[in-house]
Residue frames as a rotation matrix with the C-alpha (Angstrom) as fourth column:
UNK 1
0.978 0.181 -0.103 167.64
-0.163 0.360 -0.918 153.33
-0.129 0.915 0.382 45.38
UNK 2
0.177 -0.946 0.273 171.27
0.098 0.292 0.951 151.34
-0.979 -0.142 0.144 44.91
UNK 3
-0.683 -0.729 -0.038 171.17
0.001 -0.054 0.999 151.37
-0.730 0.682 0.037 41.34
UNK 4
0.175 0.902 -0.394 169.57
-0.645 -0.198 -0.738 151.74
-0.744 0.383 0.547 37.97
UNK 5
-0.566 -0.715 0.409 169.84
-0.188 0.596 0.781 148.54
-0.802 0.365 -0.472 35.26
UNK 6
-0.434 0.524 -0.733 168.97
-0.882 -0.416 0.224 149.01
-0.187 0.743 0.643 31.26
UNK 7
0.731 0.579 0.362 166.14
-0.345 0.771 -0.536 146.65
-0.589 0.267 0.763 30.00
UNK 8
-0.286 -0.642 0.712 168.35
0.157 0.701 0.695 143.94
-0.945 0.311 -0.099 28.26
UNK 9
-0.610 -0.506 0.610 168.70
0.713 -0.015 0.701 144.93
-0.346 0.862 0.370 24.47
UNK 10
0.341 0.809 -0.478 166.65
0.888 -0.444 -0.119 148.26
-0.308 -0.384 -0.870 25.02
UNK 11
-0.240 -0.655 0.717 167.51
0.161 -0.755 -0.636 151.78
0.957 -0.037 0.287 23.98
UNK 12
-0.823 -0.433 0.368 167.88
0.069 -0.720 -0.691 154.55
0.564 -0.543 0.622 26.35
UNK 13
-0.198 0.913 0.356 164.36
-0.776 -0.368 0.512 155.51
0.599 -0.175 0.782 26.94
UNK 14
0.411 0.788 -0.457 163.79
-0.241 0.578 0.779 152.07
0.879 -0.210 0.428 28.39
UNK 15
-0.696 -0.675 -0.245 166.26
-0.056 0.391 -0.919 152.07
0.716 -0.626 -0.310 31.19
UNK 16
0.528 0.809 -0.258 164.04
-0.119 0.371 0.921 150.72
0.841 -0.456 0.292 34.35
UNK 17
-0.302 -0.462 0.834 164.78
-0.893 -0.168 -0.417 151.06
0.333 -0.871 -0.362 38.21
UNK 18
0.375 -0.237 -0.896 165.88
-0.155 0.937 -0.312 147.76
0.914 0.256 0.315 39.43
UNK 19
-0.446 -0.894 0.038 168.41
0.035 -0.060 -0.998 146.45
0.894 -0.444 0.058 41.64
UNK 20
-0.752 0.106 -0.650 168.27
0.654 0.009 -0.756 147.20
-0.074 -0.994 -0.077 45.53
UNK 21
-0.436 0.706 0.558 164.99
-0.142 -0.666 0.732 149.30
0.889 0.240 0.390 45.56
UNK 22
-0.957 0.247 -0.154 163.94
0.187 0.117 -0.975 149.51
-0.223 -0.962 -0.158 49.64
UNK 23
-0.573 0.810 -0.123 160.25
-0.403 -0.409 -0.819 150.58
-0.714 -0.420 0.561 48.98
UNK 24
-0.862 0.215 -0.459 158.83
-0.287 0.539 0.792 147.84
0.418 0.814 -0.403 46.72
UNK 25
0.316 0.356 0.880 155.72
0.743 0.484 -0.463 147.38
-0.590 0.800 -0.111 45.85
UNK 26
-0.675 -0.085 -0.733 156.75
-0.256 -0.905 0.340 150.19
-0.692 0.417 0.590 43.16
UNK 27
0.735 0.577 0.357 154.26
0.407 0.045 -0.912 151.35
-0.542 0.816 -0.201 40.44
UNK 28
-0.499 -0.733 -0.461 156.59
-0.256 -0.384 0.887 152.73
-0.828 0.561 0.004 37.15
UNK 29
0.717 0.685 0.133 156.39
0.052 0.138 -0.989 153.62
-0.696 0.716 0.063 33.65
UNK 30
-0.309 -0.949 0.068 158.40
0.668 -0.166 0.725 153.29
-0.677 0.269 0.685 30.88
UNK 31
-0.625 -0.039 -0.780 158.81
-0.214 -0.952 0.219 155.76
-0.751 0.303 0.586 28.07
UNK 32
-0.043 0.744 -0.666 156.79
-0.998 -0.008 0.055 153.48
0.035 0.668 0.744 25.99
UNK 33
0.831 0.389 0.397 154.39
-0.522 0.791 0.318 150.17
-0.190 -0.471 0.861 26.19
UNK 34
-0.276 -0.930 0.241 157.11
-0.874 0.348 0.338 147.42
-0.399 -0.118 -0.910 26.20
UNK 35
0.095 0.323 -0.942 156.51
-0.732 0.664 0.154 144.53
0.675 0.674 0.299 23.52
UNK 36
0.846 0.430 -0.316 156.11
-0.315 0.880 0.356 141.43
0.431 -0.201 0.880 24.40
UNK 37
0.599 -0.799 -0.058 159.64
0.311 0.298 -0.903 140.36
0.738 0.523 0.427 24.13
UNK 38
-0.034 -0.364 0.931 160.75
0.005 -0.932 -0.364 143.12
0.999 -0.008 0.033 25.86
UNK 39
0.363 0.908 0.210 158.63
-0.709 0.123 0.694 142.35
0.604 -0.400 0.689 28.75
UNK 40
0.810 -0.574 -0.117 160.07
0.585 0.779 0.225 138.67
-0.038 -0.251 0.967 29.24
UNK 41
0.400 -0.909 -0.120 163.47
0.286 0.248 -0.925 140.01
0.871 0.336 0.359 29.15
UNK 42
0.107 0.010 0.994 162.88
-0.484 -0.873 0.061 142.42
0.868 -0.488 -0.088 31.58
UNK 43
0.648 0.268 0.713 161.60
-0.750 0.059 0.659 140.03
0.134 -0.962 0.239 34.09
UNK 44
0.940 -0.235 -0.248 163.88
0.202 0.967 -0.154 137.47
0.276 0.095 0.956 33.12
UNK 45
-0.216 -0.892 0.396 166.78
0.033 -0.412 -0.910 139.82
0.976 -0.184 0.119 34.15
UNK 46
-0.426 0.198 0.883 165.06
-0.904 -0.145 -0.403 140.58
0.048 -0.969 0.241 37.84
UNK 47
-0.069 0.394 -0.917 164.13
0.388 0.857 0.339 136.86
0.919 -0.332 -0.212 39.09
UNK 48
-0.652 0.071 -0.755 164.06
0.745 0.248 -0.619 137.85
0.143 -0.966 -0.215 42.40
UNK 49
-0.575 0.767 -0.284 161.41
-0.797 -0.604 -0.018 140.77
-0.185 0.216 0.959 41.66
UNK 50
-0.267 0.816 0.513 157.60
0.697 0.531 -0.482 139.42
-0.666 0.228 -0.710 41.21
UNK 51
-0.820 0.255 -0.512 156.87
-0.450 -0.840 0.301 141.85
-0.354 0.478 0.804 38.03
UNK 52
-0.147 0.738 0.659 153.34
0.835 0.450 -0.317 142.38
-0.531 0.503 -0.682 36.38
UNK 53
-0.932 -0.077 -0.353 152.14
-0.072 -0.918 0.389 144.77
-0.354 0.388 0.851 34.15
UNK 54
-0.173 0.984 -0.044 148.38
-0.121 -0.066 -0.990 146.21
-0.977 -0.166 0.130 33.84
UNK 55
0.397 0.341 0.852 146.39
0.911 -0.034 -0.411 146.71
-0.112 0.939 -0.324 30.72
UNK 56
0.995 0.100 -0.005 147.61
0.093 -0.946 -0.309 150.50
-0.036 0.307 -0.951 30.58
UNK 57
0.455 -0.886 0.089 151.37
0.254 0.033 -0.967 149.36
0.853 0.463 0.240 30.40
UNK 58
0.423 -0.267 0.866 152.18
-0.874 -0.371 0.313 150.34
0.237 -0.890 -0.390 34.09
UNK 59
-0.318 -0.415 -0.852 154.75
0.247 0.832 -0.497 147.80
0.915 -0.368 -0.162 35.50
UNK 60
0.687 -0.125 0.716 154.36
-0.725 -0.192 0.662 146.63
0.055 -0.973 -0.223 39.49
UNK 61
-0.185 -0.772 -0.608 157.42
-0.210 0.636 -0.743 145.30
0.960 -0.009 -0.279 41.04
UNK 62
0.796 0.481 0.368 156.49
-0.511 0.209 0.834 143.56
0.324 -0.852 0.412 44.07
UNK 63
-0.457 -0.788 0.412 159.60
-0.889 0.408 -0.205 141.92
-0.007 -0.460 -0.888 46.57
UNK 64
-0.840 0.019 -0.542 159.72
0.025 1.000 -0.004 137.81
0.542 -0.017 -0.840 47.29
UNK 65
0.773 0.602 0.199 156.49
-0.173 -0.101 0.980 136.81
0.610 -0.792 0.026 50.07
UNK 66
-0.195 -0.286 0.938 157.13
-0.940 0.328 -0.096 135.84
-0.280 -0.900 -0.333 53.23
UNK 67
-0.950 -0.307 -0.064 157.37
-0.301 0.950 -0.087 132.71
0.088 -0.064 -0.994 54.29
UNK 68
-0.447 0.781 0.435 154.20
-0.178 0.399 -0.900 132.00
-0.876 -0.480 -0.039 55.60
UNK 69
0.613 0.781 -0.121 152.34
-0.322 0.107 -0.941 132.66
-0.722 0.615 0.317 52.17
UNK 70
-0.389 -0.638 -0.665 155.12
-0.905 0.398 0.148 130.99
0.170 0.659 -0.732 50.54
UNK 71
-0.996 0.033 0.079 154.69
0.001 0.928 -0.374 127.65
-0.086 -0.372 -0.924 52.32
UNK 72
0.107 0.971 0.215 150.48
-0.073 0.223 -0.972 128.03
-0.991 0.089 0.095 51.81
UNK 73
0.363 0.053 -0.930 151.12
-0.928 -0.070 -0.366 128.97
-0.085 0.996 0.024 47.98
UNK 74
-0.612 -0.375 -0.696 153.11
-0.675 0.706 0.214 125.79
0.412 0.601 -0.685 47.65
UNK 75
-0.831 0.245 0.499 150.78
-0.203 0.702 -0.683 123.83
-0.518 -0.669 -0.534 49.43
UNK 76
0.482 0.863 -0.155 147.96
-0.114 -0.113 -0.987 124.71
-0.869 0.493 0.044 47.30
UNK 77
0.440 -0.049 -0.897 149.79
-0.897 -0.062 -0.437 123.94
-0.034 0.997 -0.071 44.05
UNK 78
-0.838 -0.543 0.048 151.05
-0.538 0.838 0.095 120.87
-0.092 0.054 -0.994 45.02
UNK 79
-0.366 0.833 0.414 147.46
-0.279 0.326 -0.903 120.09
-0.888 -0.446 0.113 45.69
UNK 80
0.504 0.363 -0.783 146.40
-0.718 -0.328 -0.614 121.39
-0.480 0.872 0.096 42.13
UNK 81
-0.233 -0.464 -0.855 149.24
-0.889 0.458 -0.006 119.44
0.394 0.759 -0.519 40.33
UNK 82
-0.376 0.337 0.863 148.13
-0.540 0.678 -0.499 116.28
-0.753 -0.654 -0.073 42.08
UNK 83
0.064 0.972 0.227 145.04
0.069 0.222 -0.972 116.42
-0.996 0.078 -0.053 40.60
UNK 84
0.518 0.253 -0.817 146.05
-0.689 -0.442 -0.574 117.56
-0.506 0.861 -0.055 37.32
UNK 85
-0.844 -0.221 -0.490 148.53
-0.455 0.778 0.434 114.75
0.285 0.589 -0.756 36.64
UNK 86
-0.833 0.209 0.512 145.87
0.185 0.978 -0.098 112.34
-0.521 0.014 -0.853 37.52
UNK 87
-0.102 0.857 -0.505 143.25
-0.099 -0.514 -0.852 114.26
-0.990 -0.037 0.138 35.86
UNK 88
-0.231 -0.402 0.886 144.83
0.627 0.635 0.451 114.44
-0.744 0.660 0.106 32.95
UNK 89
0.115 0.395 0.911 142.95
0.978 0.113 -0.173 117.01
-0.172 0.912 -0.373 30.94
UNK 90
0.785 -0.245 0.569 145.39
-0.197 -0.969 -0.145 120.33
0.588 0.002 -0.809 31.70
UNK 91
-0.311 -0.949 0.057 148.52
0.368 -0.176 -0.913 121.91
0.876 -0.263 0.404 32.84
UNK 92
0.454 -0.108 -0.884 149.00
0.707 -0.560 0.431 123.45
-0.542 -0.821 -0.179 36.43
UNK 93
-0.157 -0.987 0.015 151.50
0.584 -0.105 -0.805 125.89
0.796 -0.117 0.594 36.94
UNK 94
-0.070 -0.659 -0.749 153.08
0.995 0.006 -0.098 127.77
0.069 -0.752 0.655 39.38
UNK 95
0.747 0.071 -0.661 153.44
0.298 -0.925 0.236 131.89
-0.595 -0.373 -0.712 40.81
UNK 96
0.054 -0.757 -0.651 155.98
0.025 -0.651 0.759 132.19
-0.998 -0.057 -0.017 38.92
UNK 97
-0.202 0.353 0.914 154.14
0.943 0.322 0.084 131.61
-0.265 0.878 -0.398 35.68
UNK 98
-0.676 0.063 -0.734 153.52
-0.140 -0.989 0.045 134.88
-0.723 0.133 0.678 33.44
UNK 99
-0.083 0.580 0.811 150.17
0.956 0.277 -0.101 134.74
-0.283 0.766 -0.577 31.23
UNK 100
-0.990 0.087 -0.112 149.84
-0.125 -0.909 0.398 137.67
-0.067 0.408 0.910 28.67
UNK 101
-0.264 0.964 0.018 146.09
-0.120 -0.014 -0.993 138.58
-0.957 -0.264 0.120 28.90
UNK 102
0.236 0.512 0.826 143.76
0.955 -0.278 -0.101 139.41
0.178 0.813 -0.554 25.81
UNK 103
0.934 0.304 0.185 143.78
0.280 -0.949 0.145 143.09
0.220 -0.083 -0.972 27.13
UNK 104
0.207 -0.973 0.098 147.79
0.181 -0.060 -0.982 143.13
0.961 0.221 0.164 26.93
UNK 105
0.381 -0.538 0.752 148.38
-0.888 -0.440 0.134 143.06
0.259 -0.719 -0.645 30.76
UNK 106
0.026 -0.401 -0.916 150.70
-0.149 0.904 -0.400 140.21
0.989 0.147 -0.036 31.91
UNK 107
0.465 0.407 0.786 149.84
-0.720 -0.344 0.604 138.63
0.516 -0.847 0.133 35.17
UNK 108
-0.713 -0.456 -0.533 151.41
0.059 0.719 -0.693 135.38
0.699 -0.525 -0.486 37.44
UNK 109
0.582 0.740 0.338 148.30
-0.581 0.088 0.809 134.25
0.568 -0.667 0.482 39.47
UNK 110
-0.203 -0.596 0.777 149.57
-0.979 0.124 -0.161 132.27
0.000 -0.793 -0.609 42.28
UNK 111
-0.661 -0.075 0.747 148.31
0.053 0.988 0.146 129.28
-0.749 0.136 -0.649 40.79
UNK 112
-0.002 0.514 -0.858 146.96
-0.925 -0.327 -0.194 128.25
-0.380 0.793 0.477 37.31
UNK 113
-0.059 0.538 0.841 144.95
0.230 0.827 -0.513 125.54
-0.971 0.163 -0.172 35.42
UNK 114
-0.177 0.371 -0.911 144.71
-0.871 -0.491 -0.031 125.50
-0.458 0.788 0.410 31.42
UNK 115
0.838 0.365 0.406 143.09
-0.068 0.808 -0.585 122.75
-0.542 0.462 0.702 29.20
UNK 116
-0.062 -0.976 0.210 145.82
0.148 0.199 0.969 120.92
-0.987 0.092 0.132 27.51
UNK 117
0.517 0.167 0.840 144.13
0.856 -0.115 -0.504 121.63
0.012 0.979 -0.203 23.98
UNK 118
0.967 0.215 -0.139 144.97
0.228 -0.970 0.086 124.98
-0.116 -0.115 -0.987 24.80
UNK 119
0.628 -0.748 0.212 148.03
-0.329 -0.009 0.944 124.51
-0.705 -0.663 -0.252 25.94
UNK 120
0.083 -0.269 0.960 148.61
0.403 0.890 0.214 122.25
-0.911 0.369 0.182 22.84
UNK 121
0.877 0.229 0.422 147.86
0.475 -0.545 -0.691 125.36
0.072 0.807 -0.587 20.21
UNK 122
0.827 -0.260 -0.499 150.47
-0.376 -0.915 -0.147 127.31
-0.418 0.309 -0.854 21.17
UNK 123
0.521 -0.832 -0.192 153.80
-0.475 -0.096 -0.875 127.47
0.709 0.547 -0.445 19.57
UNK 124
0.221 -0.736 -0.640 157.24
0.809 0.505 -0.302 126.41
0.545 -0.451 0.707 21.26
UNK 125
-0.875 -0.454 0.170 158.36
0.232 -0.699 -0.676 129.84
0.426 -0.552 0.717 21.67
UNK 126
-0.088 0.626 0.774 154.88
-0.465 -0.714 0.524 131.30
0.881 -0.314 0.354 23.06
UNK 127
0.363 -0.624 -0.692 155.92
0.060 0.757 -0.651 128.28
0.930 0.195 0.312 25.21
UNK 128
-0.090 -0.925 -0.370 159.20
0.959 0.020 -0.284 129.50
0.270 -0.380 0.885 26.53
UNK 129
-0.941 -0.268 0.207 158.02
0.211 -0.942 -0.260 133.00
0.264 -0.201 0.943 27.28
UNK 130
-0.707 0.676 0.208 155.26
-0.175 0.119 -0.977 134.22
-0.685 -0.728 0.034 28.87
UNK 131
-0.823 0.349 0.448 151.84
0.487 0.840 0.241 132.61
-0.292 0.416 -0.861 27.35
UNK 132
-0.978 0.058 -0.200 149.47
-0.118 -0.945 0.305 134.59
-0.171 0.322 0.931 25.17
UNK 133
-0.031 0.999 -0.033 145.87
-0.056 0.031 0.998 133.73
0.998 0.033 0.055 26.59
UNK 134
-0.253 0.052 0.966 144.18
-0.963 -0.106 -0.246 133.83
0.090 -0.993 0.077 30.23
UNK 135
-0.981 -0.150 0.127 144.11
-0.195 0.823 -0.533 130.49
-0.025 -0.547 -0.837 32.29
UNK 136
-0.137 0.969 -0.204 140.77
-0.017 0.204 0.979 129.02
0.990 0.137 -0.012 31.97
UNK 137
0.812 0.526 -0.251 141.18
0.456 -0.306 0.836 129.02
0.363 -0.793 -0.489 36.06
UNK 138
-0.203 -0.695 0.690 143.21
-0.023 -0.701 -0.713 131.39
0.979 -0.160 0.126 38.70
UNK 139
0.782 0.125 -0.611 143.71
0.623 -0.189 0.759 131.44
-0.020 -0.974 -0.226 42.54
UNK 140
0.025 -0.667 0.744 145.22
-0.109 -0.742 -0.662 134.24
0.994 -0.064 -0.092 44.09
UNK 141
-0.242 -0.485 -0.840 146.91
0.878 0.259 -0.403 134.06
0.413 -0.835 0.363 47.67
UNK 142
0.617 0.216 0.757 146.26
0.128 -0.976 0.174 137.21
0.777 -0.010 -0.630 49.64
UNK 143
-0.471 -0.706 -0.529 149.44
0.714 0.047 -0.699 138.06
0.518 -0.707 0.482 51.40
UNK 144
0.437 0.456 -0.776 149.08
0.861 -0.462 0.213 140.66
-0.262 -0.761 -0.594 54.59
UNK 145
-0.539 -0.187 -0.821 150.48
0.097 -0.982 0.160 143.55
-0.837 0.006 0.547 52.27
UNK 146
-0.878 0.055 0.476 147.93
0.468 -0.115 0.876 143.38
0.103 0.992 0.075 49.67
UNK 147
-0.676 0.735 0.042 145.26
-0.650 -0.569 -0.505 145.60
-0.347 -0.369 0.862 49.07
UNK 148
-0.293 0.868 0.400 141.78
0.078 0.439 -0.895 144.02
-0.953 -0.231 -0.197 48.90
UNK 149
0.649 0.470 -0.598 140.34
-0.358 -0.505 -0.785 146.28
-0.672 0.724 -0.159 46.45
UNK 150
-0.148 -0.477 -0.866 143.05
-0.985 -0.011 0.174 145.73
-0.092 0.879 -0.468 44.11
UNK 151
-0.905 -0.240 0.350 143.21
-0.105 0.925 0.364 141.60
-0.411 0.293 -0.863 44.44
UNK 152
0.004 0.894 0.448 139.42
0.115 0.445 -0.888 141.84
-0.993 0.055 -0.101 43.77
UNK 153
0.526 0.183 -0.831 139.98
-0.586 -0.630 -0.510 144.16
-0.616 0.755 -0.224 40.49
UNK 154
-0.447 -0.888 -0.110 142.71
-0.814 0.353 0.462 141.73
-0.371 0.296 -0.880 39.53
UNK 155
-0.627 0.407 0.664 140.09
0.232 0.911 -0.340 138.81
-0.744 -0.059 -0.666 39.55
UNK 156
0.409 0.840 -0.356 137.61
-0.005 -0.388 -0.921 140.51
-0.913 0.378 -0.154 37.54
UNK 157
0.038 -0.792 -0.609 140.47
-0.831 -0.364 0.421 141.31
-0.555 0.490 -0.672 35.26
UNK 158
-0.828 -0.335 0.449 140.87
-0.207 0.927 0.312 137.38
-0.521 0.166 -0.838 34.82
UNK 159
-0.320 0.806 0.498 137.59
0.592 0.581 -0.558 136.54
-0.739 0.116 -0.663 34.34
UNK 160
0.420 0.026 -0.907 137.08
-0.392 -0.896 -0.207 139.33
-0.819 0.443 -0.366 31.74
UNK 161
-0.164 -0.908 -0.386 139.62
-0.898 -0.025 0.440 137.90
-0.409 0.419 -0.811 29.99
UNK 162
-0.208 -0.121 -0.971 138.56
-0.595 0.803 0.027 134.17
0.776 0.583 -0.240 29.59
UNK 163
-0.943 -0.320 0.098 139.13
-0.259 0.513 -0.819 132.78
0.211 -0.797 -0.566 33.13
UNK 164
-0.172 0.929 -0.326 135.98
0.096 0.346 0.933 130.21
0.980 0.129 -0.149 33.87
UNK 165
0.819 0.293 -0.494 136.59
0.461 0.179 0.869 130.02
0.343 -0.939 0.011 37.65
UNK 166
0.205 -0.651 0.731 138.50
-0.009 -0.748 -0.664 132.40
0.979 0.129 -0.159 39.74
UNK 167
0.222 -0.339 -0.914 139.83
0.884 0.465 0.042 131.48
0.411 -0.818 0.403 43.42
UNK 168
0.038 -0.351 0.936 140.50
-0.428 -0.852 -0.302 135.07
0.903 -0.389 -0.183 45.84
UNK 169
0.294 0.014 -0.956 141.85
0.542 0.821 0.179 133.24
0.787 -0.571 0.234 48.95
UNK 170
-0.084 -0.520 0.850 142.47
-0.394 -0.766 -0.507 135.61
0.915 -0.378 -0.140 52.08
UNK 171
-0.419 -0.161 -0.894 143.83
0.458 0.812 -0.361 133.90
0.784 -0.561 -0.266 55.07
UNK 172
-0.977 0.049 0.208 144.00
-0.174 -0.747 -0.642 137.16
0.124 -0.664 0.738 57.52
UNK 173
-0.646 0.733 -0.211 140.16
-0.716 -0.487 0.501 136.86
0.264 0.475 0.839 56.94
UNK 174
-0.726 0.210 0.655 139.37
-0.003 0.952 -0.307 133.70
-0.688 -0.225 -0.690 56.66
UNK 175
0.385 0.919 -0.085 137.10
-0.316 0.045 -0.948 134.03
-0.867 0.392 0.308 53.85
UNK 176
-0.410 -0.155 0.899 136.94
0.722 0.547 0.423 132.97
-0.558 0.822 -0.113 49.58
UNK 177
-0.152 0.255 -0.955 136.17
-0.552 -0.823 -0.132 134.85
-0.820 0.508 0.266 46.91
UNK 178
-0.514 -0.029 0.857 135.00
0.521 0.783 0.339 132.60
-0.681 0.621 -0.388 43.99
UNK 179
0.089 0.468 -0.879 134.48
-0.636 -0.653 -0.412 134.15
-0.767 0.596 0.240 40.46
UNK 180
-0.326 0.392 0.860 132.60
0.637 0.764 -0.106 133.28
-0.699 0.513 -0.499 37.68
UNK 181
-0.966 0.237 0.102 131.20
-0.069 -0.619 0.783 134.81
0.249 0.749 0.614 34.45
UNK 182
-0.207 0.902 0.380 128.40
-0.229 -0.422 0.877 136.73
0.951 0.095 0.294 35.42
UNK 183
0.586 0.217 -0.781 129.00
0.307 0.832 0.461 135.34
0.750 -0.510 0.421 39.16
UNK 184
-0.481 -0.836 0.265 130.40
-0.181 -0.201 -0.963 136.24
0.858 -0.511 -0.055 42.46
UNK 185
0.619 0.597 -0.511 130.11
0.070 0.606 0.793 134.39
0.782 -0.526 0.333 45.72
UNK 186
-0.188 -0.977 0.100 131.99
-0.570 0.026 -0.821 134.45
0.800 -0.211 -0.562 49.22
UNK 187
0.549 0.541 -0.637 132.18
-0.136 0.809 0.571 132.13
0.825 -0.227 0.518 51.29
UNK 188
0.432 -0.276 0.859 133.52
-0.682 -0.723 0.110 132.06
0.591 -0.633 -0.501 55.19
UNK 189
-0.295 -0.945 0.141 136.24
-0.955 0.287 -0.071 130.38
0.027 -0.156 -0.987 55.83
UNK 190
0.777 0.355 -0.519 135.14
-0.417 0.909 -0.002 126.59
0.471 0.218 0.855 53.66
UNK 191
0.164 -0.775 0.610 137.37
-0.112 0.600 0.792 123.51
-0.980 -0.198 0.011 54.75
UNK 192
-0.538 -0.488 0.688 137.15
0.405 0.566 0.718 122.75
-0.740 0.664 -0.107 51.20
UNK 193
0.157 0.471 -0.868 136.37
-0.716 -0.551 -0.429 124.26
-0.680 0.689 0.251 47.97
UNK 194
0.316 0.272 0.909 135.14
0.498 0.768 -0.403 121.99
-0.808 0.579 0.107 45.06
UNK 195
-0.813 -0.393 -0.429 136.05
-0.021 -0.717 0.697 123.02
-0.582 0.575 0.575 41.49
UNK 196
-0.060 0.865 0.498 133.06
-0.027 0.497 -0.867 121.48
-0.998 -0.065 -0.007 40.93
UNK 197
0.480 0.360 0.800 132.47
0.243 0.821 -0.516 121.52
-0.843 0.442 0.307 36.64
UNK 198
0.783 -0.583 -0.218 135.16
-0.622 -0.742 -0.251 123.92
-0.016 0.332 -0.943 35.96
UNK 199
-0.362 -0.904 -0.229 137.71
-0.695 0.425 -0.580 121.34
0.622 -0.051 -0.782 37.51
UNK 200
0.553 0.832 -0.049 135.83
-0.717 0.505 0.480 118.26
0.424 -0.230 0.876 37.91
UNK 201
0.686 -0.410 -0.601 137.22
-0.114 0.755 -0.646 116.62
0.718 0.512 0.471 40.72
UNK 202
-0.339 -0.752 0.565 139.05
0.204 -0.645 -0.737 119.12
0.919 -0.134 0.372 42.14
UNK 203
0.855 0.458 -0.243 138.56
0.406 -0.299 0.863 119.51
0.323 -0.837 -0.442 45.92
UNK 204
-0.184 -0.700 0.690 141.20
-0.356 -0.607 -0.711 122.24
0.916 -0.377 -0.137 47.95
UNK 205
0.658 0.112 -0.744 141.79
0.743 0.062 0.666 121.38
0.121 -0.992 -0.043 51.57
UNK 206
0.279 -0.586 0.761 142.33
-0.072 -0.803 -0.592 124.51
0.958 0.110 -0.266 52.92
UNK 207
0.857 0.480 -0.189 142.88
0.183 0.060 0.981 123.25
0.482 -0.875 -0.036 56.46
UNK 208
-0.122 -0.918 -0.377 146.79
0.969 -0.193 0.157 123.91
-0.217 -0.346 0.913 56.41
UNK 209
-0.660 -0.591 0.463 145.91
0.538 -0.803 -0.258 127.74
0.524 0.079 0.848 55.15
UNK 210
0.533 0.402 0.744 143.74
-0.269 -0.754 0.600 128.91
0.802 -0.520 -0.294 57.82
């Protein structure tokens, strides 16, 4: 541990290990749940950190990927935005998007879809900071240090929340995970996944991530 840096207008209680940390993912708590606000500042001080934070207020700080599942992750969201500008009827974004759930945990799926009504309710500032509803869809990447079990619990999590179609992509594998409300399918290693009436339109070529 190289150093310790205070949450950005924060008292005492909230100071948070940061900085050069060698043994990252890290689980941590602070002395109490961090607000919203609070939250965004935090990660907005550690860009080079991937922070989330469950429903029970537990931050994880997770290092950059690797390359490899860098270069798939952008490959698949370039895909996605594609389709969504010509689609017209929603936003993309990016991994490096934060969505406050319903159940107050704040996640960054590795790609997201939301209807632009949605998108259109909120505010400026809810905006500019992370966004207070789940993505109507989610894809998660499975890098080669994640745990299964958890990316699966993470999906559920989503779909709980709101999320119509959910995307669990593990290369190492070769397989899909595809959630739905009240649904759950896998599927061994598709060329192509359809979004079929969730994201009508929407075909993935996954032939650059196997």
């Amino acid at each position: 541990m190289a150093a310790t840096s205070p949450l950005p207008n924060a008292t005492a209680s909230h100071v948070a290990i940061v900085a050069s940390w060698q043994h990252l993912p890290l689980r941590m708590r602070v002395a109490r749940p961090l607000t919203a606000d609070e939250l965004f500042d935090f990660c907005a001080a550690n860009r080079d950190l991937h922070i989330e934070r469950t429903a029970d207020g537990e931050l994880i700080i997770m290092p950059p990927t690797g390359a490899e599942t860098g270069r798939r992750n952008a490959d698949i969201t370039a895909q996605l935005v594609v389709w969504s500008k010509a689609q017209g009827q929603g936003i993309a974004f990016d991994s490096s998007t934060g969505f406050l759930l319903p159940n107050d945990a704040e996640r960054s799926p590795d790609a997201a879809w939301l209807l632009k009504d949605r998108w259109d309710a909120l505010t400026s500032e809810q905006k500019r900071k992370f966004a207070p509803l789940c993505p109507d869809f989610v894809l998660e990447l499975r890098s080669p240090n994640d745990r299964l079990d958890e990316m699966k619990a993470k999906m559920a999590e989503y779909i709980e929340c709101g999320a119509r179609l959910g995307w669990l992509i593990d290369p190492e594998e070769r397989r899909v995970y595809v959630y739905r409300p009240g649904t759950y399918q896998v599927l061994e290693a598709p060329p192509l996944l359809s979004g079929e009436t969730e994201l009508p339109g929407f075909v993935l070529d996954l032939g650059s991530i196997w």
